[in-house]
C-alpha positions, 0 to 999 in steps of 0.5 A, spaced: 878 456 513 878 453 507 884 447 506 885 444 498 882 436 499 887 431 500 889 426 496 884 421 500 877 425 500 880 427 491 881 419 490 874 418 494 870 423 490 873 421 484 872 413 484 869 410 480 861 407 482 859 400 482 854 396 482 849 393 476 845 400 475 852 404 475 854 398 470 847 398 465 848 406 466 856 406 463 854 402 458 849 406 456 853 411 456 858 409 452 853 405 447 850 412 446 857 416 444 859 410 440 852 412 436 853 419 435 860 417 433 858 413 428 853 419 425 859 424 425 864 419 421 858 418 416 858 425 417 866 426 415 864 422 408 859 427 406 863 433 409 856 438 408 859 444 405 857 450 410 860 457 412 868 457 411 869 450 408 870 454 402 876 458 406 881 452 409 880 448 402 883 455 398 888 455 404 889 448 402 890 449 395 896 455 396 899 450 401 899 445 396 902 449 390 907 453 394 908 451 401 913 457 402 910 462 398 902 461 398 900 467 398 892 470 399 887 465 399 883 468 396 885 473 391 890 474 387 894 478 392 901 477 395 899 477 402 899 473 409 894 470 411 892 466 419 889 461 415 896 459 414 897 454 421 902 448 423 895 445 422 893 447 414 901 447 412 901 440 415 895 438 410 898 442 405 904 438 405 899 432 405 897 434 399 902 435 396 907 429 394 900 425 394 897 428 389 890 427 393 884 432 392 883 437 396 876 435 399 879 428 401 885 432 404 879 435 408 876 429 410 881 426 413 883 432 417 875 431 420 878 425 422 884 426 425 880 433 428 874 428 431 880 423 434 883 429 437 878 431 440 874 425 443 882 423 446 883 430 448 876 429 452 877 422 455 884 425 457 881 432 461 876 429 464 880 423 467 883 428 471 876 430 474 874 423 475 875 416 475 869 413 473 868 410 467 862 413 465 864 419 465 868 421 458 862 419 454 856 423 458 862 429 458 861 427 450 854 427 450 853 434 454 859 437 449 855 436 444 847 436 446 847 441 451 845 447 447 838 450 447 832 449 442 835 454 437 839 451 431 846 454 432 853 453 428 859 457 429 866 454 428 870 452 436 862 451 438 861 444 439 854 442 439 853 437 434 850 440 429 856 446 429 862 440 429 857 436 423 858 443 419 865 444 422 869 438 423 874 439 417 876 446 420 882 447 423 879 450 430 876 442 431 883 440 431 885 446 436 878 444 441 881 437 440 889 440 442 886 444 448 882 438 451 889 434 450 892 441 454 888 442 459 889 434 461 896 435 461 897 441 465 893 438 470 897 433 471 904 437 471 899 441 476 899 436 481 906 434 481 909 431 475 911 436 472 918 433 469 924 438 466 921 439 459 914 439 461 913 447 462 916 447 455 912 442 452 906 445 455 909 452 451 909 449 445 903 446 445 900 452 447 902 456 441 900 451 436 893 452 439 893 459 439 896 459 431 891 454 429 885 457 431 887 464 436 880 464 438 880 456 442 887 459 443 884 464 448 879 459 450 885 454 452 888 460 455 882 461 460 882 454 461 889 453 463 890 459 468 884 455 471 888 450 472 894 453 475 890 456 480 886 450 481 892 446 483 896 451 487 902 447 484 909 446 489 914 452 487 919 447 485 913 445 479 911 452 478 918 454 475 918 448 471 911 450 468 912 458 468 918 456 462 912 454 458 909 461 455 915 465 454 917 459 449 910 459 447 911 466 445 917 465 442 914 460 437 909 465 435 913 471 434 917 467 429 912 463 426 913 466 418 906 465 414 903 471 418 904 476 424 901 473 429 901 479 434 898 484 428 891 480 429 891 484 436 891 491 433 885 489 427 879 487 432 875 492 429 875 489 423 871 482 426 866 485 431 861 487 426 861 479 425 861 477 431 855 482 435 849 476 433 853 471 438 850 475 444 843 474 441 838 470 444 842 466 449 836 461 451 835 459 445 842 457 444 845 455 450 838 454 454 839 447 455 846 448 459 843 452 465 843 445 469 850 446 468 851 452 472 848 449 477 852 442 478 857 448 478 855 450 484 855 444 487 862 443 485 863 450 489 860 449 495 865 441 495 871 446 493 872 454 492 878 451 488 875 447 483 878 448 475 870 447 472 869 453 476 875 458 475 874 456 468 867 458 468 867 464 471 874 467 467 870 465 460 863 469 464 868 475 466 871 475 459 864 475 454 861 479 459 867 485 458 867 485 450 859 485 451 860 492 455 866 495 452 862 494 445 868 488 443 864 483 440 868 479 438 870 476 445 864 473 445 868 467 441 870 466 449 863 463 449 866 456 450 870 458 456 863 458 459 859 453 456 865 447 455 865 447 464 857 448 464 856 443 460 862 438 464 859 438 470 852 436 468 855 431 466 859 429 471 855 431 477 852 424 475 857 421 478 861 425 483 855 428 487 855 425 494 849 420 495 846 415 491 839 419 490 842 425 488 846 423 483 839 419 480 836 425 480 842 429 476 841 423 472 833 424 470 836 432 469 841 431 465 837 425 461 832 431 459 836 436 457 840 431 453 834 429 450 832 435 449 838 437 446 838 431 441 831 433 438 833 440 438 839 438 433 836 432 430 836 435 422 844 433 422 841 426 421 840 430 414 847 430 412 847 422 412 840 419 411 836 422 405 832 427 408 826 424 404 827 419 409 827 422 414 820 423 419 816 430 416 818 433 424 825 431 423 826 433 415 823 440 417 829 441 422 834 439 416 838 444 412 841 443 406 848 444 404 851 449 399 852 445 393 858 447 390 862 450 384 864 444 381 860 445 375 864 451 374 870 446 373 868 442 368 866 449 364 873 451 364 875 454 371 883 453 373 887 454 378 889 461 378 883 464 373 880 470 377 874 471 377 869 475 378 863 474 383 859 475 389 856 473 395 856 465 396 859 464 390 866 468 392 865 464 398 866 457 394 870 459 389 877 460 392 876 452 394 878 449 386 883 454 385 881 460 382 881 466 385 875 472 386 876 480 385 874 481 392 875 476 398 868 473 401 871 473 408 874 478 413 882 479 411 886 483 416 892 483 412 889 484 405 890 492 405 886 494 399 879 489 401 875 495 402 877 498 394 876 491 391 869 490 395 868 496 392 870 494 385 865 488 384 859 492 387 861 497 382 861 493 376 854 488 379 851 495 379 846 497 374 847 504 374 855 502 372 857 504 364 860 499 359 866 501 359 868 502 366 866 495 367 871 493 362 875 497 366 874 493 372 875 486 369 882 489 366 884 492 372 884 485 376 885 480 370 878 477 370 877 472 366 870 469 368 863 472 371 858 469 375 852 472 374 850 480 373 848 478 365 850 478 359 854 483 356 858 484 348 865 482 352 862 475 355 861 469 353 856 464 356 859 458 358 855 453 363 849 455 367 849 451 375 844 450 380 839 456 381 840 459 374 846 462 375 850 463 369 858 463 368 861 467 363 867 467 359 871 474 358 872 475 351 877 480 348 
C-alpha cells in the first residue's frame, strides 16, 4: 500500500546538492537565466509589436479617457469588453493622472509582467525543492523546451512567445498563478491561516479575470495541488472558503459578464484548431519532461507535476475529440509541469550518476531550444548584425500606424480599414468600422464585417460605399483606392495610402 512520504524522506529529496561541481552547475545555471533576462529587459525597450499588442493598447486607451465608461475598444460602440481586467484598469489608472503614452505604459506592464513571473517561479518551485539551481533551470526549461518550430501564442512561455507577449495581461496572470500555486502548496501543507482560503479565492479570481485562459491553467494546477497535498480537515475548510469568494468577485466584476464567456466558445474555436497541429514541432523539445514525469510517479503516485500533467493532458485531449478547440488553451497545464520536471530532475533524481546524465539531456534539449528560438535576438541587435543562420530565423515586427497620427488621425475618428491595419489602429485612439479580433459582446460584428468587405469590394457601387461611410461616421480609409469623396492624405510603409472623407 502506498503512504504520502513523511516530512524527513520530502526534506531528503529536496535538499539542496553540494560540492564544487553542484556549486559550478548552480552558478552557471543562474549566469545563463540572468543572460536570458537581460535579453528580455532589452526586449521590453523595443517592445516589438505582434499579434494583440494593438488590442491591450485600445484597452488601455478607453481606460485611460473614461475608466468607468470605456466602452468597445475597438469600435465605436457602447459594449463591454474581457479585455477591461483589474490588470488593464490598473494601467489605465496609471495613465491617466501621468499623462504618460500608452507604449510606456505597456513597457512598464512588461516589467512588472517579467517580475511577477520570474518571483511566481522561483516561489513555486521552492516548494519542490530546495536547491539552489533549481529556479533558474525551471526558468530556462520554461522558455526553451518547445520544439524546432517558430511558435508565439499568448499564456505560452517560450521565449520567443513572451519577447512578442510580455506587455499582454496574460504574462501577468502566468506571473500570478506561479505565485498561486506556491501559496497554495504551502497552506496545502498546514499553514493555512484563517484569511488564507480567501486570500487564495481572490486571487483566484484576479487571475481568471485577467486572462481566463491562464485562469483554467491556474485552476488545473491548483486542483493538482490540493490532491497532492491531502490537507488535514481542519485546513481544507479554511481553503474551501476560497472559491465561493472567488466566484463572488467575478459575479460582480462591472466592465463585463465574466460567466457569458462560457456561452460564446463557438465563436473562438476557428481560431484556436492550429494549436493541435504539428505537436513535435512546437513542443518536441519537452518530451524529456514526460519522462522525468515518470520518474517522479514511480517516487510519488501523488506528485503535484504529475496530477497537473495529466489534468492539462485530459482537458486538451477532451476539446480535441469534442471539436472544443479552444480548450486546447489549457496547453500550458501540460507543458509548464513536463517542462519543470526536466529541470528538476537534475537535482532531485537519486544517484549522483543519474542526475548527470538528466543533466547531459536537459543540457541538449535547452540547446536545442535556444537555437530553435534564437531569431528573438532579432528584437535587441540589429538583424544586419546578427549571423546569416541566426538573422534567417528573425522575423520582423509590424511597424505601426504612427505615420497615420502625424496625418491627422485622432482619438475617437474612425476609420475605415482591414486586415492589420484594423489590428493596429485602435492603439493610438481611433476606432475602425469592424473590429480586427473575435468580440463576444460586440452583437452587430458579423454586420460590420460585412460592411467593410462590402465597401473594399470592387463590384460595390459609388453610392453605397458613401452610404457605408455615413453609416458608421468614417472620417479616414486605408487603402481600397481613390474616390471623388476621398482626399489623399499620407502614404505609410508598403504603400499604403490613407485617406481623408471629404464632403
Amino acid at each position: 500500500m502506498h503512504t504520502a512520504p513523511s516530512d524527513t524522506e520530502r526534506e531528503r529529496r529536496t535538499a539542496p546538492a553540494r560540492g564544487p561541481v553542484a556549486r559550478a552547475g548552480r552558478v552557471s545555471a543562474w549566469a545563463v537565466a540572468a543572460l536570458v533576462a537581460a535579453v528580455l529587459l532589452l526586449v521590453v525597450v523595443r517592445l516589438p509589436w505582434a499579434g494583440d499588442l494593438g488590442m491591450h493598447a485600445a484597452t488601455l486607451q478607453r481606460l485611460r479617457h473614461s475608466p468607468l465608461h470605456p466602452g468597445n475598444p475597438l469600435v465605436d460602440a457602447d459594449t463591454p469588453s474581457p479585455y477591461y481586467s483589474p490588470w488593464t484598469l490598473l494601467l489605465g489608472l496609471v495613465a491617466r493622472p501621468t499623462g504618460l503614452s500608452v507604449f510606456v505604459v505597456l513597457r512598464l506592464a512588461a516589467l512588472a509582467g517579467l517580475a511577477l513571473l520570474v518571483t511566481g517561479v522561483r516561489s513555486y518551485v521552492r516548494t519542490l525543492t530546495a536547491d539552489r539551481a533549481a529556479p533558474a533551470l525551471a526558468l530556462l526549461g520554461l522558455l526553451f523546451l518547445w520544439g524546432p518550430a517558430r511558435f508565439a501564442w499568448s499564456g505560452f512561455l517560450g521565449l520567443n512567445s513572451l519577447a512578442l507577449t510580455m506587455a499582454y495581461p496574460s504574462v501577468c496572470a502566468l506571473g500570478l498563478a506561479f505565485h498561486f500555486w506556491a501559496w497554495l502548496t504551502r497552506a496545502a501543507r498546514g499553514a493555512a491561516g484563517r484569511g488564507t482560503g480567501l486570500g487564495l479565492g481572490l486571487l483566484w479570481a484576479l487571475i481568471l479575470l485577467c486572462h481566463q485562459f491562464t485562469g483554467v491553467v491556474a485552476t488545473l494546477g491548483g486542483l493538482a495541488v490540493v490532491i497532492a497535498a491531502r490537507p488535514a480537515r481542519a485546513t481544507l475548510l479554511r481553503l474551501a472558503a476560497g472559491p465561493p469568494l472567488g466566484l463572488l468577485v467575478l459575479w460582480l466584476w462591472p466592465y463585463y459578464d465574466f460567466f457569458a464567456l462560457f456561452s460564446a466558445g463557438a465563436d473562438l474555436e476557428a481560431v484556436h484548431r492550429s494549436l493541435y497541429r504539428d505537436p513535435a514541432g512546437r513542443f518536441g523539445y519537452a518530451l524529456p519532461g514526460v519522462v522525468a514525469l515518470g520518474c517522479r510517479l514511480r517516487r510519488d503516485r501523488r506528485d503535484p507535476l504529475v496530477l497537473f500533467f495529466l489534468l492539462g493532458v485530459l482537458t486538451v485531449a477532451a476539446g480535441g475529440l469534442t471539436g472544443h478547440w479552444s480548450w486546447g488553451r489549457a496547453l500550458p497545464a501540460a507543458l509548464i509541469p513536463a517542462q519543470l520536471a526536466a529541470a528538476l530532475e537534475v537535482v532531485s533524481a537519486g544517484r549522483r550518476a543519474v542526475r548527470r546524465g538528466w543533466a547531459c539531456v536537459l543540457l541538449g534539449a535547452l540547446a536545442a531550444g535556444a537555437w530553435a528560438q534564437a531569431g528573438t535576438l532579432g528584437y535587441v541587435v540589429r538583424r544586419d548584425a546578427l549571423p546569416g543562420v541566426v538573422a534567417a530565423k528573425y522575423r520582423a515586427p509590424w511597424t505601426g500606424y504612427q505615420w497615420a497620427v502625424r496625418a491627422g488621425v485622432r482619438y475617437g475618428d474612425v476609420v475605415m480599414a482591414r486586415t492589420f491595419a484594423a489590428r493596429q489602429i485602435p492603439a493610438y485612439g481611433a476606432y475602425t468600422v469592424a473590429p480586427g479580433y473575435p468580440d463576444v459582446f460586440l452583437r452587430d460584428a458579423g454586420r460590420r464585417e460585412a460592411a467593410v468587405e462590402r465597401y473594399f469590394s470592387a463590384g460595390t457601387g459609388r453610392e453605397e460605399r458613401r452610404g457605408i461611410l455615413r453609416e458608421y461616421g468614417v472620417r479616414w480609409v486605408v487603402g481600397g483606392g481613390p474616390a471623388p469623396w476621398l482626399r489623399e492624405a499620407a502614404v505609410g510603409p508598403g504603400h499604403q495610402i490613407l485617406y481623408r472623407v471629404v464632403p
